[in-house]
N, C-alpha and C positions, 0 to 999 in steps of 0.2 A: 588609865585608858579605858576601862571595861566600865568606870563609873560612867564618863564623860558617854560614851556608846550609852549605855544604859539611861540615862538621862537623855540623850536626844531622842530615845526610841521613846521614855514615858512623856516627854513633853509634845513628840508627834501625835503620839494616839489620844492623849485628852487636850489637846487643843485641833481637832478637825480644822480644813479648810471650808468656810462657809461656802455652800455654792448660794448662788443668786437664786431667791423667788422669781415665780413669773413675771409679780408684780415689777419688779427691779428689774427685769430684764426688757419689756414692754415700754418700761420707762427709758432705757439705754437706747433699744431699738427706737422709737419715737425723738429723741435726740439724733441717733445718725440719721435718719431720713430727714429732721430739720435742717442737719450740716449739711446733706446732698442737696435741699434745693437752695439752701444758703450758695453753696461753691456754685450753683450755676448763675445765682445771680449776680453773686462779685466775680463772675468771670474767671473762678479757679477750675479752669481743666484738668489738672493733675486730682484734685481732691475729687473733682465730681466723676470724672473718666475711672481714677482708681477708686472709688467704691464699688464699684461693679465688678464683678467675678468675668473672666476671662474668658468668659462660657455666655454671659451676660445677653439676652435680646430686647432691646428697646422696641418696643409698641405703639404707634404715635398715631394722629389722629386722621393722615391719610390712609387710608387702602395699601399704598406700596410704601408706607411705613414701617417695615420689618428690618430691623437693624442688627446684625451680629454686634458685640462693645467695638471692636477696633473700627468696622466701617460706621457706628453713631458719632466715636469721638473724631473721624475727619468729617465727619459730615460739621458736627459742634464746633472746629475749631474756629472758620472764619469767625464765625458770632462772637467767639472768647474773644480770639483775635483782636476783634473791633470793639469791646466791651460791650455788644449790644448782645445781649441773653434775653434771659425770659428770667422774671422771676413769682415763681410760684408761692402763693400763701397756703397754708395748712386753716383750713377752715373744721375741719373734721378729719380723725385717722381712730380705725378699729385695728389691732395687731392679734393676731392668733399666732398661740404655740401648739407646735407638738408636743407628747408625753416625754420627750429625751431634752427637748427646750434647744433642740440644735437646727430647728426648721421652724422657720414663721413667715404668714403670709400677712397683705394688708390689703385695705383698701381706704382710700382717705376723698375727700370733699377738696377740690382746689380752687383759689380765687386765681384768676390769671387774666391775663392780656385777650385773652379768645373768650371771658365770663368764666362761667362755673362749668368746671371740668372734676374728672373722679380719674382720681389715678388708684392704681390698682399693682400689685408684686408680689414676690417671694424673696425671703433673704435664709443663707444661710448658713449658719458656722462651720467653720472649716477651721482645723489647728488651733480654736480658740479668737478665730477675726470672721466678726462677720462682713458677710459678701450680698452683694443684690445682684441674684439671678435672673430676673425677670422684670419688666417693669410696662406695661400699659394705661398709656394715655388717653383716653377720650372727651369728647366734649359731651356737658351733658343737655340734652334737651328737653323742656318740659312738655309734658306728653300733649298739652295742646297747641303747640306748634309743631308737631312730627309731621303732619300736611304739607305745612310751606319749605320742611327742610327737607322733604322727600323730593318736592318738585323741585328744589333748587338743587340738588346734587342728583338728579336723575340722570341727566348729558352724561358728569364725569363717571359713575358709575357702569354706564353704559360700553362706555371707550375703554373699563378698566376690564370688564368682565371678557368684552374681547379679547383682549389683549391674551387671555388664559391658553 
């Protein structure tokens, strides 16, 4: 018995458990964030609703688009529902870790049904699963068109700023 002990304790201390490089870890995070906008475009609610941390605030490209997770995913559901989603291409994604590799933020380039849009998050590990805390959506505009987009959402902005 005292060998078998003995032997699991030398086999523990010189065989360490690898932890992941950044690299490999950027690489994992860039995989789940493909899966997340995969699930939204085959209309997996469970996958895409559960990747998000239960704390989670979706971002979206109106003004009164501030979403806690549970009220984004009834917002989501009819669209699942009727299989009409969005689906998002990854045209570009930057991921940044923290020194502990348990906090990383993104921001990525999207092709989408609205043109080129930047999504933007945080994701973060908890128990060993990562979670997406945050997530904002915007469209993007190039800076010489910001004239005709200013005038054309001047009204709704105006109706929204009241409303405060």
């Amino acid at each position: 018995m005292k060998y078998i002990l003995a032997l699991s304790l030398f086999i523990s201390c010189t065989n360490p458990v690898q932890k992941p490089t950044k690299s490999d870890l950027v690489k994992s995070l860039n995989s789940l964030m493909n899966k997340w906008h995969k699930d939204a475009a085959e209309a997996n609610l469970n996958g895409y609703i559960g990747f998000m941390d239960s704390t989670c605030r979706y971002i979206g490209t109106d003004a009164t688009e501030n979403w806690k997770r549970d009220e984004f995913a009834s917002f989501c559901k009819p669209y699942f529902d009727k299989k009409t989603t969005w689906d998002f291409k990854t045209v570009h994604r930057t991921i940044q870790l923290n020194a502990e590799n348990n906090t990383a933020w993104f921001d990525e380039i999207l092709d989408t049904h609205m043109g080129t849009c930047r999504g933007s998050g945080a994701l973060e590990n908890s128990n060993g699963e990562w979670k997406l805390m945050q997530y904002v959506l915007s469209v993007a505009i190039p800076n010489e068109n910001m004239n005709a987009v200013k005038d054309a959402k001047h009204d709704a902005d105006s109706v929204y700023i009241s409303r405060r």
